[in-house]
TORNUDO-727482 format. One record per atom (N, C-alpha, C): residue in three letters; x negated, y, z negated. Coordinates in steps of 0.02 Angstrom, whole numbers, plus 50000, padded with zeros to 5 digits. Each point is the difference from the previous one (the first is absolute). Layout:
N
ALAXYZ/...
***
This chain:
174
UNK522135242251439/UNK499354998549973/UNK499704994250040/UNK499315001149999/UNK499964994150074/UNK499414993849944/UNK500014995250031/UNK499674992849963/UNK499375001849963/UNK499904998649947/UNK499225001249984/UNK499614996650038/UNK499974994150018/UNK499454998150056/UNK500044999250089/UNK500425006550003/UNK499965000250095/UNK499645007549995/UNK499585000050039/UNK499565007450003/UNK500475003450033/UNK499955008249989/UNK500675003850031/UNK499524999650084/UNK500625002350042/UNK499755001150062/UNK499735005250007/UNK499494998750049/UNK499645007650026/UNK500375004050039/UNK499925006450002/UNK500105004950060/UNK499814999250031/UNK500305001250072/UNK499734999750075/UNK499565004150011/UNK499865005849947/UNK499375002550000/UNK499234998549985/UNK500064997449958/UNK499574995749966/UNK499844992150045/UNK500254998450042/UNK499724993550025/UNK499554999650041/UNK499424996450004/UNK499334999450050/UNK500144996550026/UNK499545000750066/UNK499984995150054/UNK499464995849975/UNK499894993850017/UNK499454995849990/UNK499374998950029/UNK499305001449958/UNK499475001250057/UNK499924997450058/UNK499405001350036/UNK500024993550063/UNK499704994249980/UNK500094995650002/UNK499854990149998/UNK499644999750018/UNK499364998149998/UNK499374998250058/UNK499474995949941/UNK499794996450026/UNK499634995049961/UNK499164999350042/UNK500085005950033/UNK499225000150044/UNK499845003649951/UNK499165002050008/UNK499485004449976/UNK500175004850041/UNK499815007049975/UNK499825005950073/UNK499235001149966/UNK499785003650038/UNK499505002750030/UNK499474994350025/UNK499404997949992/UNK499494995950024/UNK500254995149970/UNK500284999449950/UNK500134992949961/UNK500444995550039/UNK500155002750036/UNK500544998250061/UNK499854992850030/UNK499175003250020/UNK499544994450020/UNK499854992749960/UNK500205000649929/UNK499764992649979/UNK500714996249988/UNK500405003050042/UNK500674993350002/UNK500014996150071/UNK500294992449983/UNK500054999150062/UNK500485004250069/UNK500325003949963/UNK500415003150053/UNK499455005350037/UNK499755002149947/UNK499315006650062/UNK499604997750027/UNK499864994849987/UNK499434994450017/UNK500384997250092/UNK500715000149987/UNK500234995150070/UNK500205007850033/UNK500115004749977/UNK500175007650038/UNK499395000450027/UNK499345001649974/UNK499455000750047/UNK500164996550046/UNK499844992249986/UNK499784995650077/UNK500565000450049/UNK500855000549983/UNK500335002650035/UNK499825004650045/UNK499675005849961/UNK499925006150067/UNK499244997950037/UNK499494996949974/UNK499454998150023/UNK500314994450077/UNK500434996449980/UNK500084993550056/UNK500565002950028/UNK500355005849999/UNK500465001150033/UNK499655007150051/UNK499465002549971/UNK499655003450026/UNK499704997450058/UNK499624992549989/UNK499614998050051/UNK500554995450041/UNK500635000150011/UNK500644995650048/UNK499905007750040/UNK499995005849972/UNK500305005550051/UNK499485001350036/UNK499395000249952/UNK499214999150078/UNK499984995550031/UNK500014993349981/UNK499954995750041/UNK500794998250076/UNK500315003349974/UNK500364998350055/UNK500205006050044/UNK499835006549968/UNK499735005950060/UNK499424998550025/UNK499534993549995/UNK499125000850034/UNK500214996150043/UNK500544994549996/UNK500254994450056/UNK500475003850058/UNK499835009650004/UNK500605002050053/UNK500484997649990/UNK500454997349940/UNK500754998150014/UNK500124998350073/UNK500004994150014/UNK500234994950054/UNK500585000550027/UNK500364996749936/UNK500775000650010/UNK500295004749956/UNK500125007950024/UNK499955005849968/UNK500894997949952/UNK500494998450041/UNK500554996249955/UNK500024998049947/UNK499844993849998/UNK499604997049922/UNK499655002449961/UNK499495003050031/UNK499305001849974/UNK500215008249960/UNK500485002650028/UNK500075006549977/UNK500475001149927/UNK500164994450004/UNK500544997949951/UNK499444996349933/UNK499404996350008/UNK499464999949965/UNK499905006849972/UNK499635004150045/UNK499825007049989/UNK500235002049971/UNK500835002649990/UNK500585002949976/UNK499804999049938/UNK500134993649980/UNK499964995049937/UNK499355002349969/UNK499454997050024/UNK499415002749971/UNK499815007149978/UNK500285005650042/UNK499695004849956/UNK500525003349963/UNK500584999050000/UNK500545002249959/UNK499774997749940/UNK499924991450000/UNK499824997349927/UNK499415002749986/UNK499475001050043/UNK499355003249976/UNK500135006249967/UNK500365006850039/UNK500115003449945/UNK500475001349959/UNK500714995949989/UNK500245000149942/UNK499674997249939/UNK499684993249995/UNK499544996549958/UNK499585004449985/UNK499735004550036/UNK499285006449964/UNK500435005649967/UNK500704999550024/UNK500225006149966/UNK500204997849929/UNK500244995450011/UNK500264996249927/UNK499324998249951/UNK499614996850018/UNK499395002149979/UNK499755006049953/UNK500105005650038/UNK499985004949997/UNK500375005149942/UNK500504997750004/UNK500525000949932/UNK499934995749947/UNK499614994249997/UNK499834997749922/UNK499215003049989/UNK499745003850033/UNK499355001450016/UNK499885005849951/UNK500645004150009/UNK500155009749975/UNK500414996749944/UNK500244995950001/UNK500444999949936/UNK500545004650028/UNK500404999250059/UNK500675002650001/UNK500484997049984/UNK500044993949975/UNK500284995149965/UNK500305000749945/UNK499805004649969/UNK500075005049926/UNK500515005550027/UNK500015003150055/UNK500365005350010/UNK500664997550019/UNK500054992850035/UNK500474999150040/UNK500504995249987/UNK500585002949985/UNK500484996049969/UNK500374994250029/UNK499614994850008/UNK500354994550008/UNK499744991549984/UNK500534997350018/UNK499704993349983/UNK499214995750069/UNK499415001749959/UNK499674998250047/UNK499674990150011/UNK500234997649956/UNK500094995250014/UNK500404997450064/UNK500864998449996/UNK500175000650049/UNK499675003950080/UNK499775005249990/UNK499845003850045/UNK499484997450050/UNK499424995749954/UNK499344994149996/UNK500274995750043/UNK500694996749964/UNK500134994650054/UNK500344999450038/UNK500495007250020/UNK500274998650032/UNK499545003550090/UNK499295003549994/UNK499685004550041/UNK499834993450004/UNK499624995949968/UNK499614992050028/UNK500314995650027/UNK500494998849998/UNK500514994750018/UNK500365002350072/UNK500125007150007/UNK500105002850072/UNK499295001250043/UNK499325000749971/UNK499635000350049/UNK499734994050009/UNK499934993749951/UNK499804994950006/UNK500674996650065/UNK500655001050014/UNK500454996150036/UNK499745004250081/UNK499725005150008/UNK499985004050051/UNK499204996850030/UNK499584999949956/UNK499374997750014/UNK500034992849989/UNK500574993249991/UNK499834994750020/UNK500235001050073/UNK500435005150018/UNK500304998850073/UNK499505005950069/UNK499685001649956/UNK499545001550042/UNK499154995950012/UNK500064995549920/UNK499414995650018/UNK500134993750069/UNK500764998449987/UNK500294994850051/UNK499805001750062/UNK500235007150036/UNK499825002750042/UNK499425001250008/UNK499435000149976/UNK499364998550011/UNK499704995750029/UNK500304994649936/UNK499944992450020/UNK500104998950095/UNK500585002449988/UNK500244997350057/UNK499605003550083/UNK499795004549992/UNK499645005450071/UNK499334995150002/UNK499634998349942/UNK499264997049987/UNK500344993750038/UNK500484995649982/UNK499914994350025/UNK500294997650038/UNK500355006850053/UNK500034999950062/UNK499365002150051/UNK499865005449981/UNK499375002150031/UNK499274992649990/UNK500014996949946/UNK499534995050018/UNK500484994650061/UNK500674998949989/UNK500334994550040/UNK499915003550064/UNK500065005550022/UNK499885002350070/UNK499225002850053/UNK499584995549948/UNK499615003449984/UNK499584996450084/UNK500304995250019/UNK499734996950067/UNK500385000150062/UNK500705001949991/UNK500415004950035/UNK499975004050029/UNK500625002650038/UNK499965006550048/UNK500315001749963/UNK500335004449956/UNK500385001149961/UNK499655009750010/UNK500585003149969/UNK499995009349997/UNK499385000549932/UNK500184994849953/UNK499684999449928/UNK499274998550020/UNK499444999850013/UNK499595001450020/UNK499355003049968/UNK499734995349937/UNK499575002049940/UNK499464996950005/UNK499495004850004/UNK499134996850002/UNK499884997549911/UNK499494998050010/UNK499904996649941/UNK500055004349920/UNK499885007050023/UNK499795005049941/UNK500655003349992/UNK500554998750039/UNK500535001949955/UNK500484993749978/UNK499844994250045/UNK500404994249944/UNK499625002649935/UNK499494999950008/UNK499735000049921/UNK500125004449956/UNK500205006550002/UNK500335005149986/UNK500654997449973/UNK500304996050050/UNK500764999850008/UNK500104995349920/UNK499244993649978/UNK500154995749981/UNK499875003549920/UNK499555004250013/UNK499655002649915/UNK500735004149997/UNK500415003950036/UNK500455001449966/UNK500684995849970/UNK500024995450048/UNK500504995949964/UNK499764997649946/UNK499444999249982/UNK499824996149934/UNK499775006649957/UNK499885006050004/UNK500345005749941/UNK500555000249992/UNK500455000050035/UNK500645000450005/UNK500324993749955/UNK499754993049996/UNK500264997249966/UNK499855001649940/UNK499355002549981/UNK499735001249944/UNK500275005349947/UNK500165005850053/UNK500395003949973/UNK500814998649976/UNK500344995350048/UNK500584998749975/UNK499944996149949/UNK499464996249999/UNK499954995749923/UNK499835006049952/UNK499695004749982/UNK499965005149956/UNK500725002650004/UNK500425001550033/UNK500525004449975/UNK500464993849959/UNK500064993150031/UNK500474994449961/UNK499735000149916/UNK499434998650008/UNK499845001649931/UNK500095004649944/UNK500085007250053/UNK500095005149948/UNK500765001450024/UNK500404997050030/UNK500794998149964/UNK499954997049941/UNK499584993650003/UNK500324996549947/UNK499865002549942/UNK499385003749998/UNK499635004149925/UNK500565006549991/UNK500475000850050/UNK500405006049980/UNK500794995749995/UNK500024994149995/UNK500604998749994/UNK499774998249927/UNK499744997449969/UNK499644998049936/UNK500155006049953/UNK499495005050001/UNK500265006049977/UNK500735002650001/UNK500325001350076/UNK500665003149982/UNK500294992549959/UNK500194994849996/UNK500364996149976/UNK499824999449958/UNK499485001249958/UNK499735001049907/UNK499975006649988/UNK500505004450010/UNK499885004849986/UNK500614999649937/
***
């Protein structure tokens, strides 16, 4: 005879899995959190790092391609993800999307500070060589190119730090 107050066990038939976790909005509502709010400008400033540093001819195609890489990968994973709180596939898809939040921000935010560095760094060689004989060799309209992208580029890596920390918040109060 088993305790009056321990509930009997369930069958292994009878046991559910647990919905998915997500503490976003889907569909447009998406838009009035700060997390959709820093996903736009993400793809907006990560949009304008990948024009602006294809209009500068990539200089130093090395570095610079490794920008590129960075930029439009994050450009379209960020629209795709987007994209899935957009349809509400979030509902279909079984998992923890919290975690998922921070751990996609926290790997593209570590990839895009090391590609803002490398930015940094081509702009402020190309101005240091800029009176030189040097191979590096930049008229005025692509330093300037070179410089508006390093400063999206920071901009953007400051949007993804932020939306780590808004997804470490969530997964850790969950």
């Amino acid at each position: 005879m088993a305790d009056p107050g321990v509930p009997p066990m369930p069958s292994p038939a009878t046991v559910s899995y647990p919905a998915a976790s997500y503490s976003l909005p889907t569909g447009v509502e998406v838009f009035r959190t700060y997390t959709g709010a820093f996903i736009c400008l993400e793809i907006i400033f990560g949009g304008l790092v990948w024009i602006l540093v294809a209009a500068s001819n990539v200089p130093v195609p090395v570095v610079q391609g490794w920008v590129m890489f960075v930029s439009v990968t994050a450009f379209v994973c960020s629209l795709l993800y987007l994209c899935v709180f957009l349809c509400g596939l979030v509902n279909m898809i079984q998992t923890n999307w919290n975690f998922v939040d921070l751990a996609y921000h926290f790997f593209t935010f570590v990839f895009y500070f090391g590609a803002f560095v490398l930015q940094a760094a081509v702009t402020s060689l190309a101005n240091l060589e800029k009176n030189s004989t040097s191979i590096l060799r930049l008229d005025n309209r692509r330093i300037g190119l070179n410089v508006a992208a390093t400063i999206f580029a920071f901009a953007v890596t400051a949007c993804y730090g932020c939306s780590t920390l808004l997804g470490f918040r969530r997964w850790r109060g969950q």
